[in-house]
Residue frames relative to the residue before (quaternion, step in Angstrom):
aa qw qx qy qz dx dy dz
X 1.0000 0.0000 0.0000 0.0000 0.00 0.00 0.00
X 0.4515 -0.5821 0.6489 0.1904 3.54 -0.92 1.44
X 0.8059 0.3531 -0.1390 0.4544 3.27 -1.65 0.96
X 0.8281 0.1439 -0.0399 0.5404 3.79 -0.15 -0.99
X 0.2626 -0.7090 0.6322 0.1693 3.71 -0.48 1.47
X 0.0995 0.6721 -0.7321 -0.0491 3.34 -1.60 0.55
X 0.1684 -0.7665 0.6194 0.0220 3.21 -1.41 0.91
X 0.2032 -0.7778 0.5907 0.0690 3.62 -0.41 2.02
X 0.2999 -0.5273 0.7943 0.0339 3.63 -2.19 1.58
X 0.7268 -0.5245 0.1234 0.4258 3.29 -0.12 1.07
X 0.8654 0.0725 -0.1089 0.4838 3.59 0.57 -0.52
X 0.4143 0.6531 -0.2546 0.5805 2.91 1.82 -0.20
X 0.1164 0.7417 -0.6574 -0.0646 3.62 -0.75 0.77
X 0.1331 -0.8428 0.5215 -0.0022 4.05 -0.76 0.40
X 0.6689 -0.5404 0.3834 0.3371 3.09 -1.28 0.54
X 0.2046 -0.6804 0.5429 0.4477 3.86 -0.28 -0.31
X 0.6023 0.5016 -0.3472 0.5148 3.82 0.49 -0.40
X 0.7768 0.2247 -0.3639 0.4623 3.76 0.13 -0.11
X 0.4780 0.5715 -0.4940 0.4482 3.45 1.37 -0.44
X 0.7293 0.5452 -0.3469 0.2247 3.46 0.52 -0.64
X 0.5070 0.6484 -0.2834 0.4921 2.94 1.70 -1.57
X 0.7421 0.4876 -0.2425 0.3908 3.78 0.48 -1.68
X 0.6088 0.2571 -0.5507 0.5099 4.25 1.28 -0.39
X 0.4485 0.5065 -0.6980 0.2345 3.62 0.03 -0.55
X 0.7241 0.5968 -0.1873 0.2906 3.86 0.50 -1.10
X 0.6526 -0.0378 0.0737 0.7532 3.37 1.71 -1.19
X 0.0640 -0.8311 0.5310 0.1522 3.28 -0.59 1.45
X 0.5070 0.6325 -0.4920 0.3176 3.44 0.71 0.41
X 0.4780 -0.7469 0.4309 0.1674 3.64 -0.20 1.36
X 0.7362 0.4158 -0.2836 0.4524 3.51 0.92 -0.82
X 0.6160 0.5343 -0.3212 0.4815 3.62 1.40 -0.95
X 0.5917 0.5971 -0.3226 0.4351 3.43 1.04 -0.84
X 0.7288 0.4572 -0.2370 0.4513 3.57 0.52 -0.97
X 0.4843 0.5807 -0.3915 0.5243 3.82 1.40 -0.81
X 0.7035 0.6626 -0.1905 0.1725 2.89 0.61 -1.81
X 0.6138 0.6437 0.0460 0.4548 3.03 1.39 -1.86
X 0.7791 0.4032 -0.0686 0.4751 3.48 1.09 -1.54
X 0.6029 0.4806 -0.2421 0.5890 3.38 1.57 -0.76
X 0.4689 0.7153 -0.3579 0.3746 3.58 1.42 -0.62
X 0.7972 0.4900 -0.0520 0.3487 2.64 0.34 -2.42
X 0.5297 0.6316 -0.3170 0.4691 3.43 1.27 -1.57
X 0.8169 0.2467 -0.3122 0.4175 3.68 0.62 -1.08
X 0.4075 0.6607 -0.4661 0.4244 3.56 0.73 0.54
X 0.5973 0.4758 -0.2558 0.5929 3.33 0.68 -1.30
X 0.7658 0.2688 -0.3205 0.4885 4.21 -0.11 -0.45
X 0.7660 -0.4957 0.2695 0.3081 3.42 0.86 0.81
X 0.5327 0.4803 -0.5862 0.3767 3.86 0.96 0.57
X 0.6949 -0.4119 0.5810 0.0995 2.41 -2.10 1.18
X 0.3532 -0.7310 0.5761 0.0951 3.43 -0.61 2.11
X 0.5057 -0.6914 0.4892 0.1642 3.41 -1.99 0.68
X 0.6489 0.3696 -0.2089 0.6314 3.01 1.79 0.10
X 0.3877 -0.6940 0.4311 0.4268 3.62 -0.80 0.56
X 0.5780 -0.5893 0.4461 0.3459 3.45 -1.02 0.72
X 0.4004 -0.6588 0.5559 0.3109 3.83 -1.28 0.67
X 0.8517 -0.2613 -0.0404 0.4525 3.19 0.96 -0.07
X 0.6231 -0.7333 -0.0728 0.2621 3.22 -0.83 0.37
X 0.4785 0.4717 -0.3926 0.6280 3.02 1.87 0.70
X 0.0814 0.7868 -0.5647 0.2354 3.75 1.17 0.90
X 0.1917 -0.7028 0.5644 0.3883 4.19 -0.30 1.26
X 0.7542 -0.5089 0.3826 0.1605 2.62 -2.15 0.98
X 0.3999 0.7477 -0.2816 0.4492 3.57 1.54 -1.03
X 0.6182 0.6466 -0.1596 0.4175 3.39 0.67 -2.44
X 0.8980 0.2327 -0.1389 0.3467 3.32 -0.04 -1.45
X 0.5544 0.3881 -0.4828 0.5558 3.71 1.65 0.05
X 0.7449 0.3586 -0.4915 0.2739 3.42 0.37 0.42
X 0.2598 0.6216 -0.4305 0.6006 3.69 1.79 0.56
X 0.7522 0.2655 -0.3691 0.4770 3.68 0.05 -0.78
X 0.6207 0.2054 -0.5037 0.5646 3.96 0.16 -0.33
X 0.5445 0.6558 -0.4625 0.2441 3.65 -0.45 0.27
X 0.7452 0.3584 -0.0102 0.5623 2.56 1.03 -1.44
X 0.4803 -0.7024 0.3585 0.3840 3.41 1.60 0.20
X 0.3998 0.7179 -0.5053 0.2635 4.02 1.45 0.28
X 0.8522 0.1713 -0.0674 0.4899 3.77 1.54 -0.70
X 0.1488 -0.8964 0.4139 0.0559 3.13 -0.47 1.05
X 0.2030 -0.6908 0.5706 0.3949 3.90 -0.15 -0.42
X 0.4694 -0.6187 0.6113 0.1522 3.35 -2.07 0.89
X 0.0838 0.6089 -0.7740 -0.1523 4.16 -0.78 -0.80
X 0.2022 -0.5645 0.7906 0.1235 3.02 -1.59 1.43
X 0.3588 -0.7129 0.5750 0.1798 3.52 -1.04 0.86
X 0.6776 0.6038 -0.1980 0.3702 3.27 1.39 -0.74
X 0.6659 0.5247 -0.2125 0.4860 2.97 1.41 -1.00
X 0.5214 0.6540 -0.3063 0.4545 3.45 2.07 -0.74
X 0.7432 0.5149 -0.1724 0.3909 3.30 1.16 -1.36
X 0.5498 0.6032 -0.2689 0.5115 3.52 1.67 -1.08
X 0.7497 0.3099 -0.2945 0.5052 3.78 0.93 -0.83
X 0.5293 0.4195 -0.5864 0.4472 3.79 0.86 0.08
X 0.6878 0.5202 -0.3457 0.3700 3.59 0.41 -0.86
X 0.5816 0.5131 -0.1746 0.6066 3.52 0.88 -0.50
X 0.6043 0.5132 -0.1886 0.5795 3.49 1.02 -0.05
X 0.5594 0.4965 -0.2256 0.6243 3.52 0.76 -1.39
X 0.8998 0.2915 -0.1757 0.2731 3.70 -0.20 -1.00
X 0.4218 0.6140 -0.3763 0.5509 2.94 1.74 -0.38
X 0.7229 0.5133 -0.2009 0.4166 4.04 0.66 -1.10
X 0.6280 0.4440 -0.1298 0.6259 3.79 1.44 -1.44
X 0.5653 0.4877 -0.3157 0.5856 3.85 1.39 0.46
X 0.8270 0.2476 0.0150 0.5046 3.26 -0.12 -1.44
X 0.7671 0.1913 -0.2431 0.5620 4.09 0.63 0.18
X 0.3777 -0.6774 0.6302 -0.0363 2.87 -1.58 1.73
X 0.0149 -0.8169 0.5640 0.1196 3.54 0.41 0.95
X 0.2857 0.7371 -0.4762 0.3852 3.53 1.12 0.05
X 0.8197 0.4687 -0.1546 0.2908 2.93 0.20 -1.84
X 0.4658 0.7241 -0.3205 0.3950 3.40 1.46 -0.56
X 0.8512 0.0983 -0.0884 0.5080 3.25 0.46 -1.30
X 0.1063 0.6954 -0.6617 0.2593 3.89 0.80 0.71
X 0.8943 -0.0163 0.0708 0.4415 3.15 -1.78 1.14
């Protein structure tokens, strides 16, 4: 499209002007793009956008990036829950592997 920059995350394709508006909002590039795709995905099954649509075949993509724009969506990190599954992780590994066993004989 002449005129209207768009900039494609593999299946994801986006405005470049609201992408922009939306990192000012979430500057992590990867969280943004989760963010966006899980967004859109729930658009498409029928939720009711936070922003009125410009129109009505407005892409879905567009308007989850209008809502972090516009500050309607944000993203959370539970650090805890980050820390509970490394730790959970650790023990799951210091259980179930015998690094012994690796270098026996």
């Amino acid at each position: 499209m002449q005129g209207r920059g768009r900039a494609s995350y593999g299946e994801l394709e986006m405005n470049n002007e609201l992408l922009k508006k939306a990192h000012e909002k979430i500057a992590s590039v990867p969280i943004l793009v989760n963010l966006v795709s899980k967004r859109e995905r729930e658009l498409i099954n029928g939720a009711k956008p936070l922003v009125h649509p410009l129109s009505f075949d407005e892409d879905k993509c567009d308007i989850a990036l209008r809502e972090i724009a516009e500050g309607k969506l944000t993203a959370e990190i539970d650090f805890d829950a980050i820390a509970r599954a490394e730790d959970a992780k650790i023990r799951w590994s210091e259980k179930h592997i015998n690094v012994k066993s690796y270098y026996a004989n």
